[in-house]
N, C-alpha and C positions, 0 to 999 in steps of 0.2 A: 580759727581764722588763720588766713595762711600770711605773714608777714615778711617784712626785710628785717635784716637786722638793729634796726632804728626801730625799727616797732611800727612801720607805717604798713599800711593794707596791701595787699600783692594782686589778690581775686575778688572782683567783682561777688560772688558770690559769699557767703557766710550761711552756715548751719549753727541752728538752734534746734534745742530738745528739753522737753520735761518728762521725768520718769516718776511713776509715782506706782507702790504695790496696789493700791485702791484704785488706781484708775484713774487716769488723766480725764477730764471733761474738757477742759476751755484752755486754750493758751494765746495772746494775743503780746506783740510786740509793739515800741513804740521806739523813733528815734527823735532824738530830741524834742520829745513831750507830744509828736505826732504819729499818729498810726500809721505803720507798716507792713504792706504786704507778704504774708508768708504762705510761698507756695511748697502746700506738703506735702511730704512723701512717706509718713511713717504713722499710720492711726489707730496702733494698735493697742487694747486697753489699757495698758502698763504704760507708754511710751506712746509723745505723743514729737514729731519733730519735723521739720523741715529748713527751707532756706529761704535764705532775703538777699535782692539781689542791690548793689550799692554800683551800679552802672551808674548812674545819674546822678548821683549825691559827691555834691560841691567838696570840694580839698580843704581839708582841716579837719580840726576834732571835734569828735560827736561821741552824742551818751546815746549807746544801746538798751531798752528795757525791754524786759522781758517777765509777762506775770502769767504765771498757771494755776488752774481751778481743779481738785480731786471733786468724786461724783459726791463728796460728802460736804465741798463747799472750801473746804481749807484752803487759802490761797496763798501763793509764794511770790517773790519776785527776785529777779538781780540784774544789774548792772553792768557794764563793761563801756570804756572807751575806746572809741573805734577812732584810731588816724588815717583818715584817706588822703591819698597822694594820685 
């Protein structure tokens, strides 16, 4: 995420990515507890990623999540706060 010095959002845009040696199946993000568009650009078995665009999304701070599925089921997740200005 590209930021100012405060820590607050700079680009509309953010890049997200799951890497997994067995192969990424599913990744789905959420921001504050609601599903989020992510348009992808990287589907390949190892590596699964794209971006989510915060054009729209109201000034102040938000929880990013983000959870990935390997083809064997294993699921991950994490977090980040995002300040848009």
């Amino acid at each position: 995420m590209l930021t100012n010095e405060h820590g607050w959002l700079q680009d509309p845009d953010v890049e997200v990515f799951a890497e997994d040696p067995a192969g990424v199946e599913d990744m789905l993000c959420t921001l504050d507890g609601h599903f989020i568009q992510v348009y992808w650009a990287s589907t390949e078995p190892s590596r699964r990623g794209g971006s989510l665009w915060f054009g729209n999304v109201l000034e102040g701070q938000h929880v990013l999540r983000c959870t990935a599925a390997d083809r064997w089921g294993n699921v991950a997740s994490t977090s980040a706060t995002v300040n848009v200005d």
